[in-house]
N, C-alpha and C positions, 0 to 999 in steps of 0.2 A: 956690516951694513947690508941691510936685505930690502932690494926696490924689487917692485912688485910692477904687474903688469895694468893694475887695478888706476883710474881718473889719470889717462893719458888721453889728452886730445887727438884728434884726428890729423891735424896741419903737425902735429909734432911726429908721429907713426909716419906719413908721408915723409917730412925729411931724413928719417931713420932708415927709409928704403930706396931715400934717391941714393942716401951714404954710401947703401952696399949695395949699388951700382945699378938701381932702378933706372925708367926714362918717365918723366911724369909726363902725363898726357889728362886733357881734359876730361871730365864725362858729362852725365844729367845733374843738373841743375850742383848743389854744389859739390856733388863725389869727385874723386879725382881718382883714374885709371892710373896705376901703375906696370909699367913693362918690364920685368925683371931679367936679369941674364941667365937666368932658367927657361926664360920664355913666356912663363907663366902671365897671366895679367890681374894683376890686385886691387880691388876697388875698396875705396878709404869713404867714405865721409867727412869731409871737408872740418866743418866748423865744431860739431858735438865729440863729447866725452865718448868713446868708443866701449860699447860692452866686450866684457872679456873673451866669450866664445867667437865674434866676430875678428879681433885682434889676434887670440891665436890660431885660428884658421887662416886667419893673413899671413902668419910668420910662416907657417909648416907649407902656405902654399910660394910662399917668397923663396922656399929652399934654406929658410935659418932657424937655428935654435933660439928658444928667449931668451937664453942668454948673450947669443951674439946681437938681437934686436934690443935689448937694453943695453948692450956697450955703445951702440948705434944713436942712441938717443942723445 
């Protein structure tokens, strides 16, 4: 079984990185800032389907592999 990173909402990516110990935080209008224990801060898009280069620029900057953010899902 091979899941792919491709028509993942953005409210589902946000609880995949509160999983692996984000702190969610509000942002503009509906993004929502993520605080990871890397430090780093990840901004999600709230409600839409997330493009792919955006989502894996979140994961590498989350400190995870896509495969640990699809176990995370």
């Amino acid at each position: 079984m091979s899941r792919s990173l491709y028509a993942i909402k953005g409210n589902d990516a946000v609880k995949a990185f509160v999983r692996a110990g984000g702190i969610e935080k509000t942002g503009k209008g509906d993004h929502v800032n993520i605080k990871m224990p890397n430090g780093m801060i990840v901004t999600i898009p709230g409600n839409k389907e997330l493009k792919i280069g955006l989502l894996k620029s979140a994961i590498r900057k989350a400190g995870l592999t896509e495969e640990q953010f699809l176990d995370l899902l």
